[in-house]
N, C-alpha and C positions, 0 to 999 in steps of 0.2 A: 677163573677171573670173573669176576662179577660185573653184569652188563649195568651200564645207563642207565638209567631213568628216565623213561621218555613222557611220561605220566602227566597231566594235569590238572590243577586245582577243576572241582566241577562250576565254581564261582566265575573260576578265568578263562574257560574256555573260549568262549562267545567274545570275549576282548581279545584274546590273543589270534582267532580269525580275522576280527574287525581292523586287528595290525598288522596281519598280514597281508589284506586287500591295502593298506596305505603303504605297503614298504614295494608295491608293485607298479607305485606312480613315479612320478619324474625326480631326476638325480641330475642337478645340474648349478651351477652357477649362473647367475645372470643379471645385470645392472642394465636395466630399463633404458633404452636411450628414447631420444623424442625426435622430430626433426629436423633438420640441421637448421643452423640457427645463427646469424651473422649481424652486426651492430651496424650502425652509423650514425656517424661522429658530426653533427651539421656545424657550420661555421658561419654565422652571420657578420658581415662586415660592414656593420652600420658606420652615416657619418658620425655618432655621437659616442660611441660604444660596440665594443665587439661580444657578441653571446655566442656560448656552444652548449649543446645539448645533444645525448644519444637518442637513438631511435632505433629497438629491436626489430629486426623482419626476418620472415623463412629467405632461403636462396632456393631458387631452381632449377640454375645451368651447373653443368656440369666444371664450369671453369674455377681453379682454387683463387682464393681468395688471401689476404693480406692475413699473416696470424696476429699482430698485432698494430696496435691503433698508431702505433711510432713510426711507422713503415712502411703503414698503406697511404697509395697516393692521394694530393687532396685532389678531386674537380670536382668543376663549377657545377650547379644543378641548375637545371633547363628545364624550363616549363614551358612548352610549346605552346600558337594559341590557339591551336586544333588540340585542345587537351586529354582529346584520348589517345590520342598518338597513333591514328589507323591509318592514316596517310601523310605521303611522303610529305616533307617541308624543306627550306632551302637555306634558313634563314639561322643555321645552327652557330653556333660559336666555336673559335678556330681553337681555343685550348680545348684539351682533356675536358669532357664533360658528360655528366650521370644525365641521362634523359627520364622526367618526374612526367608521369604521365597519369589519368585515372584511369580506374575499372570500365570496362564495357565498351559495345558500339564492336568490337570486334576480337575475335579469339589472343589468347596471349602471344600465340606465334607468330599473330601477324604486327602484332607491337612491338615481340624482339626482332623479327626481319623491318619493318621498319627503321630499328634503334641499330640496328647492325647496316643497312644501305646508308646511313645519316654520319656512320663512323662514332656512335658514341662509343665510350668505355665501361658504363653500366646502364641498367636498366631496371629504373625503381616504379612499380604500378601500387599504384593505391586505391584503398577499398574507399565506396562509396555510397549514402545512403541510396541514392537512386539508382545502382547496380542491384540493391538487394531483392527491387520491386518489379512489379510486371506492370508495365505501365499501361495497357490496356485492362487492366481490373483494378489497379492499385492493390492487389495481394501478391504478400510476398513470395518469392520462387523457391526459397527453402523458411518455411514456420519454424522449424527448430534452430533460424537465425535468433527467435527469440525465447528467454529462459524467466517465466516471471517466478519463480523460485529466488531467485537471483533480486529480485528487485520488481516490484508492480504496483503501478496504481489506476485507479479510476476518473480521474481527476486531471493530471498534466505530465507530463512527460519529464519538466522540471522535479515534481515532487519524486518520481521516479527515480530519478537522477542521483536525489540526495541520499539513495540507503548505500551507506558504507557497505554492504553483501554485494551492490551492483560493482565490479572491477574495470567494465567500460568505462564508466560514467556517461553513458549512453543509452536512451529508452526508444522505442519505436513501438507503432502499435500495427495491427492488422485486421484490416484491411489499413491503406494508409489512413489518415485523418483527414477527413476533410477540409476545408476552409469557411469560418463560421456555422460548423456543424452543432447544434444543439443537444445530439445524442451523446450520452456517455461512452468515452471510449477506453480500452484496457491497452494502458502503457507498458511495454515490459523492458527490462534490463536486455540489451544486445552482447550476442556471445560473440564479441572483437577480435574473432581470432583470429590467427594467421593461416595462411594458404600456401599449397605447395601447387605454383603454375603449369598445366600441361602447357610442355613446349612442341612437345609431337606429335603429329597424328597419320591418319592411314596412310598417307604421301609420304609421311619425313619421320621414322621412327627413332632416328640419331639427336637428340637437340645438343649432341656435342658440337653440334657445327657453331653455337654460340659463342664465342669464346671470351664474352665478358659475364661480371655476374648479373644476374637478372632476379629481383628480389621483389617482396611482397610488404606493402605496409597494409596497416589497420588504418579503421577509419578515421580515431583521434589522432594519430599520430600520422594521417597522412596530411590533415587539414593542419598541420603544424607545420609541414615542408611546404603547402602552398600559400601560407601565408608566410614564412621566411622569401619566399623565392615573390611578394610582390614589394618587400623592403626593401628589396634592393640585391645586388650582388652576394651569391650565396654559395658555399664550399661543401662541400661532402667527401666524408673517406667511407669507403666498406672496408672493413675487416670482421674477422674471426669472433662471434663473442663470450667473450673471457666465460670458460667454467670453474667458476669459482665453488669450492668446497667438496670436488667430485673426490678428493683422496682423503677426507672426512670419513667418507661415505665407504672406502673401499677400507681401512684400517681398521674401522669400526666392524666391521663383518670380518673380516681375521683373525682381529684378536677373537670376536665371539668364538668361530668357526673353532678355533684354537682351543680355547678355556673349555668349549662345551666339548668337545669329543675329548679332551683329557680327562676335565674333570666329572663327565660323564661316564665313563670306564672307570675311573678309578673308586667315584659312589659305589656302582652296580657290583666291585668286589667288594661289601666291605666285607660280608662271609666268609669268604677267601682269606682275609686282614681276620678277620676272629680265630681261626682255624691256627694261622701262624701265632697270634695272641697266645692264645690259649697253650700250645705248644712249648712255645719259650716259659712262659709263667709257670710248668710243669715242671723242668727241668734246669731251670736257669737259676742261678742264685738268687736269695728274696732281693739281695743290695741294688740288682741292676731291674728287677724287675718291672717296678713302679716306670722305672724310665721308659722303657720298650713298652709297657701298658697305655701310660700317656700319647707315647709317639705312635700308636698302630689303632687302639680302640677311641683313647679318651672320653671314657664312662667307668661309671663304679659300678661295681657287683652290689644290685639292690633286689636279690630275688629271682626267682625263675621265672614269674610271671614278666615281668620287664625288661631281661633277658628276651625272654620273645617277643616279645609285642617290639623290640630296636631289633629284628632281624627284620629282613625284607617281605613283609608277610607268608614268609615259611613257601614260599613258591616254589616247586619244583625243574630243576632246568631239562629244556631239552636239546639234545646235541646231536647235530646237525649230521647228515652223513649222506653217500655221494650221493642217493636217490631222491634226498628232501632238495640237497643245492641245484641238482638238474631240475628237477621240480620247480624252483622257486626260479628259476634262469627263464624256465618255458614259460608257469605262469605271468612272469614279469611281461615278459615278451609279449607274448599276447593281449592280456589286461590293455597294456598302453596302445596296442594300435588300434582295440575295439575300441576305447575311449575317444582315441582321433575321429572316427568314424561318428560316434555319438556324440561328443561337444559341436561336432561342426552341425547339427541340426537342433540337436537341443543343448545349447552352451549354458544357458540357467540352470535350468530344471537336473541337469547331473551335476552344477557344482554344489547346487541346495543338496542333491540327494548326499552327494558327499562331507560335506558340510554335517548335515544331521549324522552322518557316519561316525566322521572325526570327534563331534563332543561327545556323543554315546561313549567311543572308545577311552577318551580322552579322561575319562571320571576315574575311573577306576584306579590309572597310573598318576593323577593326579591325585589323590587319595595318598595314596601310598610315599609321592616322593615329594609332597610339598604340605598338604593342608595338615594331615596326621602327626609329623612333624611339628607341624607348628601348634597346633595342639598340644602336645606333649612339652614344648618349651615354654608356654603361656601356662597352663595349667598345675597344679603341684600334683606331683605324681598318685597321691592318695585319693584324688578327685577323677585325673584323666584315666590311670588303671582303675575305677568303680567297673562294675560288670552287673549287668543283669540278663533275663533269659526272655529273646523273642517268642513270640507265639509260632507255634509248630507251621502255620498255615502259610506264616508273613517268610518263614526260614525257606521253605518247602521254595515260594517264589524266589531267590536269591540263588537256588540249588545248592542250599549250603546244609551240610548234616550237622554242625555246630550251630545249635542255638544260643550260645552263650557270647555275649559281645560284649565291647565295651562304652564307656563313655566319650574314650578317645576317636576309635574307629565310627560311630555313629556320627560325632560332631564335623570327625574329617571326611567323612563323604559328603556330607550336606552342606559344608564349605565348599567341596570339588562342585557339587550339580549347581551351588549357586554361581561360582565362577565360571562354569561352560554357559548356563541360562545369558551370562551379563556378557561373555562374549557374545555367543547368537545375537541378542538384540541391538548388538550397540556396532555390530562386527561394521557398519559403513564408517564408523567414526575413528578417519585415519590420523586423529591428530594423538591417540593415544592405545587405539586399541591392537596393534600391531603388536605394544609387549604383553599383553595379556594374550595373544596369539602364542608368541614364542616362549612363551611358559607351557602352555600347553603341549606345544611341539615337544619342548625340552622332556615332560614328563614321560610324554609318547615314546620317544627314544630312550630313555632310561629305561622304560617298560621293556621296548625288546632288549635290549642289551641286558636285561637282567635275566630275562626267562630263555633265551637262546645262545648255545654255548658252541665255538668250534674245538673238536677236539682234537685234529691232527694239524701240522701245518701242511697237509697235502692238500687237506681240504678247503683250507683258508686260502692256499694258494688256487686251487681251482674257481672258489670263487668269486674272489676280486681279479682274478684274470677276465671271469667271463662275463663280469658286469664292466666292467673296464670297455669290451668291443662293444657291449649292449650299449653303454652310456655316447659313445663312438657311431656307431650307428643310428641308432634312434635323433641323433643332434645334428652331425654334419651330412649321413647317408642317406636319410629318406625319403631329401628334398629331389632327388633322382627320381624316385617310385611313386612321390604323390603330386609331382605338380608343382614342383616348389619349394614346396613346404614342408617346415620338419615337425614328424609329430609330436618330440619333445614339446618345444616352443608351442606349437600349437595347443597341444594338451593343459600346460604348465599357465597360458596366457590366457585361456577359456574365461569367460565372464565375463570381460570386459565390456562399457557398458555400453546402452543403446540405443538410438532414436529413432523415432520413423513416424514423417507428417501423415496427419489424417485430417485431411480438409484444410483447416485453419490452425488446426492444434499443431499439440508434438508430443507423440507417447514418450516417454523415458523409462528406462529401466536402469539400479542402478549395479556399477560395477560391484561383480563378485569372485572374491578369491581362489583360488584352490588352498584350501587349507592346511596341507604338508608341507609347509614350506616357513622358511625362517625370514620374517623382515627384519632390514635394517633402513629407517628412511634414509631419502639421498637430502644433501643441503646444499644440493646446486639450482640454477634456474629451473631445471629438468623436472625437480620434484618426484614423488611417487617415491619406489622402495627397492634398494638391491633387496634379491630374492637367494635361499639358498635351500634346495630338496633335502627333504629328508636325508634320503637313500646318502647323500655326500656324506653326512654324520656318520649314519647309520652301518653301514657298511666298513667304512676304514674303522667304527670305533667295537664293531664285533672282532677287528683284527687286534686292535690296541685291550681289548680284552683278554685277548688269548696272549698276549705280551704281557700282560700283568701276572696270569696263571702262569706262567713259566718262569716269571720270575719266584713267585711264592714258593711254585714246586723248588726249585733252586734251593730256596732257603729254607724246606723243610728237611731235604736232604743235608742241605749244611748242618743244622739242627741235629739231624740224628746222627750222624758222623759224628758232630764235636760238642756232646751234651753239655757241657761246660761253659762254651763260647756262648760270650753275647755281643750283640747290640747296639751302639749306641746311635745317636742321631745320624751322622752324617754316613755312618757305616753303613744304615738302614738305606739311606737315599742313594747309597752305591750300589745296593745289591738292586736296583732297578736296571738292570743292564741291557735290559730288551723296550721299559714304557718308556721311560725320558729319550734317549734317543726315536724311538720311532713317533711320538709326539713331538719333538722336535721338525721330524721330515714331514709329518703333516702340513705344520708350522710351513716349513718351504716351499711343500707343493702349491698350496693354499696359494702363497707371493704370487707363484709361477700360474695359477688360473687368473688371479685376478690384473697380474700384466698382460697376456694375454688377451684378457677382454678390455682393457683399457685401451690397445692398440691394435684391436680388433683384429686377430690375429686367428680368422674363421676358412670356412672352407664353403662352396655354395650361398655365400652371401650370410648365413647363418647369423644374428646377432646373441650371443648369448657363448657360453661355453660350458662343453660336459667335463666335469668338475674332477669324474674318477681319471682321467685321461691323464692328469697329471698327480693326482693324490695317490692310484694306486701302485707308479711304480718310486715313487719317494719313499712309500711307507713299507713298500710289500721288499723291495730293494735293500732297504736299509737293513729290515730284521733278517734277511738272507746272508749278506753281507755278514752280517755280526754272527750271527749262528754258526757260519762258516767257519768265522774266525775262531769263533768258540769250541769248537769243535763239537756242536751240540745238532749240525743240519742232519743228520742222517737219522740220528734217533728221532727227531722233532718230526720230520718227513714222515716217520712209517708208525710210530707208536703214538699212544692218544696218553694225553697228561694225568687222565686215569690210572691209566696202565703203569705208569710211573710214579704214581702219588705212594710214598712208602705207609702211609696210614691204610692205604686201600690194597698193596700186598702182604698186610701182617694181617689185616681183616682175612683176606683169601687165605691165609696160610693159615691161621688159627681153626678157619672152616673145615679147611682141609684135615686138620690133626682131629677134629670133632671126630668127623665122619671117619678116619683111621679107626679109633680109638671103640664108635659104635661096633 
């Protein structure tokens, strides 16, 4: 029997290391959450007219809150006239009522013990300019309160105010401003954010003891609840605040999650689909051919040379075997928790190093499954197949022994280096550069799914068994052994961005991604991007591969069995008896990750979910299942599709009569 091919291109070597270091990083599902977040509903009850308006703030107690606005009770809001609310007062009001208090003068816990001896129902503290400042220097207590990116000017605080980029509509400057100060001062945009209140400290590490909500306003929106509350009699409800478009967000990444590892395996055979082609148009009658032609290849025979250059650039596969999956188990293993180790000191500097990793690699498979392509459909074939011969020296650099290239493959590299060039440069720009990301990705993972093969179902079973506990471990287990913390999440969320005052200033750094990973933006208040690893793809679609081979093999056996039998469309979509159904249970596991993270369905507080957890036994399940039933588990268990392909034992057998025969 004639072994493998384990062989590689000398071109692809250096990329298919550079993918193997990315299929060693994180494998996981995860929708970004921010911090919890609850509305209020104010109620003015003027004598002329009645007005409402919302107002978002963080919560900080642990007490739940109303889920929706219809339900939650209304009270009064109180503005005490000791307005920081650090001490007691007697003069409360006998209904239900939210105690508005400002920032400062003393810790929050002593505002909710306050609010809680007075018997209120909530506890609303709001930010303030004069909390911001150190009122013995007039500089601010944290500089990176102010962002003049965002909004600055030289001149007034008004003019400040008016740039559309400022989302406060609020400027301040630092040191503060004087009062008829003649010096020029620099205004800048205030970052209004919201706060999440220590209620605990070294005495009281429970702030469950609060048992109403306790919430945070912004500055502009707090000066809108104190000036309601001098109108006159004023109502407030807390509740829940509505997330709107979060199942936008989680569909959109499913279906992808779906399409791309189907229709991702089912590209990376099309060789597999020519093999069967070619077959049937051998033996089949001319009348049904053109049918089965259309349906498996859809191209015409124009040539040898075009013929090759639509094969997958003639790559060689290599197939997998128990010492490469142990191999790629430990290096995983390891790779990811020295990474832990390394992002938590230098979180930039290894996501850039990675970053220049993934476009280097990225060129290559990008070439080959998008721009070459497109090339080839834009161009008339007489133009794009032109060929001329590189210089011996420019070949030598590439490691490639064929100097002879084309016009197609030339223009489709130099399309691939300009779309990694335009991601690097532009990679902070989230309002589009996310799918120019997930093209990349997409090509990445084509790349291995093309050039790496499983050949047994032993082996396919050992391996998505043993990324299944890896993905299991590394997610919910290692917040045990490091503190907390999981090195997934940790690794996967590295970059994130950063600030830190120097004097008067505030350095920034900005966020950066890990680049294995699939966005899909979110379209709720949350913002940012459900995220999805590689490895999720990757991994169940090496399995949906080997479900595609087994089906071919099927049909080439059918083939040589019933040289006559053809065909036709819907017959061909049947003899898929192993990829539709296990892309189907994708399809379900897929449901089953992202309800689970929807209703945070985690272990050690974990936010986020390891993705194989549930993909691997839908997918790995179902082809068992079916195999069973087919009575095909025991062969598929010990023999390689090789060993079965009847082209590859009349090769051996012919070998064999040679060497009789010598």
């Amino acid at each position: 029997m004639r072994e493998a091919k384990v062989s590689y291109p000398k071109q692809g070597k250096l990329v298919l290391a550079i993918l193997l270091v990315f299929s060693c990083l994180p494998q996981f599902a995860l929708c970004i959450q921010a911090s919890p977040s609850v509305s209020l509903s104010v109620r003015e009850a003027r004598s002329d007219r009645e007005l409402e308006y919302i107002v978002h703030s963080s919560i900080s107690s642990a007490s739940p809150v109303s889920p929706r606005k219809e339900v939650a009770p209304l009270l009064k809001l109180y503005h005490p006239s000791e307005e920081f609310g650090c001490e007691s007062f007697r003069d409360s009001p006998n209904l239900p009522f939210a105690l508005l208090v400002k920032r400062g003068k003393c810790n929050f816990r002593q505002k909710a013990e306050i609010a809680k001896s007075a018997g209120a129902s909530a506890l609303i503290v709001i930010n303030t300019e004069d909390s911001l400042y150190n009122h013995s220097n007039g500089i601010l207590y944290d500089p990176c309160t102010l962002n003049c990116q965002m909004g600055s000017s030289l001149h007034s605080a008004s003019e400040c105010e008016s740039y559309s980029s400022c989302a406060s509509g609020l400027c301040l400057s630092n040191p503060v401003t004087k009062v008829n100060a003649n010096t020029d001062q620099m205004f800048c945009c205030v970052n209004d954010g919201l706060l999440l209140m220590q209620l605990a400290d070294s005495n009281h590490k429970d702030p469950k003891e609060f048992d109403f909500p306790a919430v945070f306003v912004n500055i502009m929106d707090g000066m809108k609840l104190v000036s309601s509350t001098s109108l006159g009699e004023t109502y407030v409800a807390v509740y829940e605040r509505p997330v709107k478009g979060s199942w936008i967000s989680m569909i959109l990444l499913w279906m992808f999650a779906s399409l791309l590892v189907s229709g991702a395996s089912y590209r990376v055979t099309y060789n597999d689909r020519q093999a069967i082609r070619t077959a049937f148009s051998t033996n089949s009658p001319s009348t049904n051919r053109e049918e089965l032609d259309g349906l498996i290849s859809g191209i015409e025979e124009e040539g040898s040379l075009i013929e090759k250059t639509d094969r997958d650039d003639d790559t060689e596969e290599v197939e997998l075997d128990l010492s490469s999956v142990i191999g790629f188990f430990l290096i995983s293993s390891v790779a990811l928790v020295c990474l832990f180790f390394i992002v938590s000191k230098y979180p930039h500097t290894t996501i850039i190093i990675f970053i220049l990793l993934f476009g280097f690699g990225s060129i290559h498979s990008m070439s080959i499954f998008f721009t070459r392509p497109f090339v080839r459909m834009i161009l008339p074939r007489h133009i794009s197949m032109g060929t001329y011969v590189l210089p011996k020296k420019v070949a030598d650099c590439f490691g490639s022994d064929n100097r002879q290239v084309t016009v197609e493959s030339v223009l489709g590299v130099s399309f691939a280096v300009f779309m990694v060039i335009a991601w690097f440069v532009f990679r902070h720009q989230d309002a589009w550069v996310w799918a120019l990301q997930d093209i990349l990705s997409i090509s990445v993972t084509c790349a291995f799914l093309l050039n790496i093969r499983i050949p047994t179902l032993r082996l396919a079973t050992y391996l998505l068994v043993s990324f299944f506990f890896y993905d299991i471990f590394m997610t919910f287990i290692t917040p045990v052994f490091f503190g907390g913390k999981s090195v997934m999440m940790e690794v996967a969320t590295a970059g994130r961005a950063t600030q830190k005052a120097v004097e008067l200033t505030c350095e920034r750094t900005l966020s950066e991604k890990l680049p294995m990973l699939f966005l899909i933006p979110r379209f709720d208040y949350f913002g940012g991007f459900s995220m999805l690893g590689l490895g999720d793809v990757f991994l169940p679609g090496l399995f949906i591969v080997y479900c595609l081979r087994v089906d071919y093999l099927k049909m080439k056996i059918f083939q040589r069995e019933n040289p006559d039998q053809t065909f036709n469309r819907s017959q061909f979509l049947l003899s898929h008896r192993y990829y539709i159904p296990v892309c189907i249970a994708y399809s379900m596991g897929f449901i089953a990750v992202l309800l689970a993270n929807k209703y945070e369905i985690t272990i050690n507080g974990v936010q986020g979910q390891p993705a194989l957890l549930y993909l691997v036994p839908f997918t790995l399940g179902t082809f068992h299942f079916l195999a069973y039933r087919n009575k095909d588990l025991a062969t598929l268990w010990n023999i390689s599709l090789a060993s079965l392909d009847p082209e590859e034992f009349e090769e051996d057998t012919e070998e064999g009569d040679d060497h009789e025969t010598v």
